[in-house]
C-alpha positions in Angstrom: -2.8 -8.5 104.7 -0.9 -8.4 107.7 -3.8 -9.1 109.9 -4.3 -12.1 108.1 -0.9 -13.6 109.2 -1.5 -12.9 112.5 -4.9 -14.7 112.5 -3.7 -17.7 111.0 -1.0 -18.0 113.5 -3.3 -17.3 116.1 -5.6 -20.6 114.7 -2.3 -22.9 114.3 -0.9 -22.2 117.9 -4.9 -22.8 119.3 -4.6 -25.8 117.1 -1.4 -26.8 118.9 -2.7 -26.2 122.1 -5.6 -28.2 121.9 -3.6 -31.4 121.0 -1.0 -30.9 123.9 -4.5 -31.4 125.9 -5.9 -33.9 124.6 -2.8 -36.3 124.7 -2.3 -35.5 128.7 -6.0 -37.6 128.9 -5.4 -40.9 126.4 -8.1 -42.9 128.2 -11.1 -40.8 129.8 -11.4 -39.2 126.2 -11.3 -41.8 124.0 -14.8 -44.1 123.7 -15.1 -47.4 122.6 -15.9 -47.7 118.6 -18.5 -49.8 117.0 -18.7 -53.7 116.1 -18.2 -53.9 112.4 -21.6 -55.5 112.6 -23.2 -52.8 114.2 -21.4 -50.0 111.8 -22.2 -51.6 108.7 -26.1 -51.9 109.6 -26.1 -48.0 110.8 -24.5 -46.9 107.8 -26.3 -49.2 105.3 -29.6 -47.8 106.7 -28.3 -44.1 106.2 -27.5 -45.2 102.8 -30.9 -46.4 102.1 -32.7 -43.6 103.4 -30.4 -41.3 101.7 -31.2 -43.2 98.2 -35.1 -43.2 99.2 -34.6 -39.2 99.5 -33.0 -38.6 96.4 -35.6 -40.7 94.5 -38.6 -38.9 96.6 -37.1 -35.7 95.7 -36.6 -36.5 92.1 -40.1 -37.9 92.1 -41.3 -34.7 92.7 -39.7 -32.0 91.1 -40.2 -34.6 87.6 -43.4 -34.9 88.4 -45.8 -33.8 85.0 -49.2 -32.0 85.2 -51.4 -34.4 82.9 -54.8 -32.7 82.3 -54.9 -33.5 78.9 -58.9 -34.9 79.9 
């Protein structure tokens, strides 16, 4: 279990690293975020294409096999 140790250390002082980057460069890295406006539409529509999958989904694998003609 040893070698386990040493890979988690290994991922926490990458980890470490990669934030001591990223705060040398506050402004080039950081984008703009969305209008509440425009966040709410994209994910209400996600939302209701998510809920039109499920149902599709559902649709089908309830679907019944009526040849009772």
């Amino acid at each position: 279990m040893w070698w386990f140790t040493r890979v988690v250390v290994a991922v926490g002082l990458a980890m470490l690293d990669a934030a001591a980057v990223s705060a040398d460069h506050p402004g080039a890295m950081r984008s703009e975020g969305w209008s509440p406006l425009t966040a709410a539409l994209v994910f209400g529509g996600l939302a209701l294409l998510a809920g039109m999958l499920v149902i599709a989904i559902v649709t089908l694998l309830t679907r019944r096999d009526d040849r009772s003609s």
